[in-house]
C-alpha positions in Angstrom: 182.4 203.7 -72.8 180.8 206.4 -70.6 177.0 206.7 -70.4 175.8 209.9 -71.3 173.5 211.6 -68.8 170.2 212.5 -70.3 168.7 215.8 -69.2 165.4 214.0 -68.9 162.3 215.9 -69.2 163.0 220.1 -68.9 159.7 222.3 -68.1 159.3 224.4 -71.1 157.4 227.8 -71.4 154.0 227.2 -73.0 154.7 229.7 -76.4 153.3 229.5 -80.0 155.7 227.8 -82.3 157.1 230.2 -85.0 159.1 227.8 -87.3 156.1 226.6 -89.7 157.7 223.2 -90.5 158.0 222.7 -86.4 154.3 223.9 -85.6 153.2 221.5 -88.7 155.1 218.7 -87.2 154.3 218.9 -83.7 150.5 219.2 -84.8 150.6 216.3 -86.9 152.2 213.8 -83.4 149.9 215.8 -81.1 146.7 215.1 -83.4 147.8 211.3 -83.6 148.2 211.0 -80.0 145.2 212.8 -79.2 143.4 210.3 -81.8 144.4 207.2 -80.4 143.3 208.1 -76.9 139.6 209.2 -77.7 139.7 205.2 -79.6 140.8 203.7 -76.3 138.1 205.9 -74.5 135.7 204.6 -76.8 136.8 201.0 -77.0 137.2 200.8 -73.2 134.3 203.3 -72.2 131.5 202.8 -75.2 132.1 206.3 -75.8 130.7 208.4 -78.6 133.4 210.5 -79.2 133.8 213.3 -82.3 136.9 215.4 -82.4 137.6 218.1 -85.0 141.4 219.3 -85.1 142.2 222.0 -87.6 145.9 221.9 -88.5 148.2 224.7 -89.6 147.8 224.0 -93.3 144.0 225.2 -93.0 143.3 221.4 -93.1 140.1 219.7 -91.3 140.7 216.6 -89.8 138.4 214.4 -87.4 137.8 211.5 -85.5 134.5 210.2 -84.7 132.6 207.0 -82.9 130.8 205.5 -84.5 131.2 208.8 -86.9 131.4 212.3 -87.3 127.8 213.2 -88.8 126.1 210.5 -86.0 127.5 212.6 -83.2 127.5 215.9 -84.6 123.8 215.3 -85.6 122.8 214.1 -82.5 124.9 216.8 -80.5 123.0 219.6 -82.7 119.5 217.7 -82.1 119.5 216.8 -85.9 117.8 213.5 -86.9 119.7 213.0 -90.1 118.5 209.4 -90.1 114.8 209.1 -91.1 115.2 205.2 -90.2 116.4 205.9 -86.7 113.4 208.4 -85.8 111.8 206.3 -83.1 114.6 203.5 -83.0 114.9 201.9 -79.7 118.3 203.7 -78.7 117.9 202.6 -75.2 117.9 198.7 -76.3 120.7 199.6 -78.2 122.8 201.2 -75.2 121.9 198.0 -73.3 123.2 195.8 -75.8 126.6 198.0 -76.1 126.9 198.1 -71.9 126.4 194.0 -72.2 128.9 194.0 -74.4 131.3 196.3 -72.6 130.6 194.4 -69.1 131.4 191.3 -70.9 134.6 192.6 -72.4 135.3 194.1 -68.4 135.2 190.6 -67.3 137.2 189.2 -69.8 139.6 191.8 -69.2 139.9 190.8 -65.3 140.2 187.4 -65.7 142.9 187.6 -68.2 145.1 190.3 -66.0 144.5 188.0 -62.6 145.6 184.5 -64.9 148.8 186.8 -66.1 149.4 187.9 -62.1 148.5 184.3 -61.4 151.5 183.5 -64.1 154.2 186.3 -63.4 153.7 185.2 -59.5 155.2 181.7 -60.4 157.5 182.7 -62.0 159.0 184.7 -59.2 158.4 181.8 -57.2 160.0 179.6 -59.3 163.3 182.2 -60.1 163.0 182.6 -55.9 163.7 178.8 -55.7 166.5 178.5 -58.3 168.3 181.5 -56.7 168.1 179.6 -53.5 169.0 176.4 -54.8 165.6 174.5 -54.0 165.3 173.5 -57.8 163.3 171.1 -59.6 165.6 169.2 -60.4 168.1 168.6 -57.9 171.5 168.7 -60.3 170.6 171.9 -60.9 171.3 173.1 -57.6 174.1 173.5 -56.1 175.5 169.9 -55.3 177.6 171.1 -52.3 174.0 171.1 -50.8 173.1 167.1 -51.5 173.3 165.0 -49.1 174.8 161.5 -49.3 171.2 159.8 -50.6 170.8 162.3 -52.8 174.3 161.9 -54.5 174.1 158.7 -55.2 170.7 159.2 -56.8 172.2 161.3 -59.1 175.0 159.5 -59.9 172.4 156.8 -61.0 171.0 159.5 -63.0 174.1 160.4 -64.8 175.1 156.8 -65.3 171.6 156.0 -67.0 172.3 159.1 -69.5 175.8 158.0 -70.3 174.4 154.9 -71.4 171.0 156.6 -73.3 174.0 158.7 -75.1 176.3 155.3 -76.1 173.1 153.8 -76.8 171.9 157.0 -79.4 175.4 157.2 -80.7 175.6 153.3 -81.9 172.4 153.7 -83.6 172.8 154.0 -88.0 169.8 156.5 -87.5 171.4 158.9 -84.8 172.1 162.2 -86.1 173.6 164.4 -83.3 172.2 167.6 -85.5 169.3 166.3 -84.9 167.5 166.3 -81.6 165.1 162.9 -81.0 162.2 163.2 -78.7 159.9 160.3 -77.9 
């Protein structure tokens, strides 16, 4: 079966959208997209984000962190908080930039454990590709030499008997792995 090529991404004239149940649609993906980034902004960033999207339908709809009022108050110079009239906001910043540096950290050490991780793997797919396994039967055996051959025929020979010895056993259940 033929693939069928794709025409990919086509640049598209920037135009209103006349079909009301497109515009509508469109909205509704472009307000979620636009949602999820201000989170990671504020999640990665300590942002205080507030965002205010008015849809098609006439209807309001907004995103805020930590919320809508807080920002909106503070961005119009409102205290609507009588509790946090002389609250010690810097102390408060200070605690959320600990908190983000912390989370930073984290963040590094856990993507240089995973490079740390995905590097051996390649190393270890590089050495099976090449033959230089872990196991030496797993390799190809055209590559043993006479030392090693016999070594693994002692190997094989020890198995066969581990299987005879399993299979002679009441207990043995071949459906059934056994580990010890």
């Amino acid at each position: 079966m033929a693939r069928l090529k794709s025409k990919g991404r086509k640049k598209i004239k920037i135009k209103k959208i006349t079909n009301e149940s497109n515009l509508k649609v469109t909205f509704s993906k472009r307000r979620f997209g636009v949602f999820k980034k201000a989170s990671e902004l504020c999640t990665l960033c300590a942002a205080q984000i507030c965002i205010i999207a008015f849809s098609p339908g006439k209807k309001v709809f907004s995103f805020g962190h930590p919320n809508v009022g807080e920002i909106l108050d503070r961005f119009l110079g409102r205290n609507a908080n009588p509790q946090s009239i002389g609250a010690p906001t810097q102390f408060v910043e200070a605690r959320d930039n600990r908190i983000l540096d912390d989370l930073n950290t984290q963040l590094f050490e856990f993507e240089n454990e995973f490079a740390a991780a995905k590097s051996y793997g390649d190393k270890l797919s590089k050495m099976r590709k090449e033959g230089i396994a872990m196991n030496r039967w797993e390799g190809p055996i055209e590559n043993l030499t006479l030392e090693e051959l016999g070594k693994l025929q002692t190997a094989m020979q020890n198995l066969k008997k581990q299987c005879h010895a399993s299979s002679n056993d009441p207990e043995f259940n071949p459906a059934t792995p056994r580990f010890s």
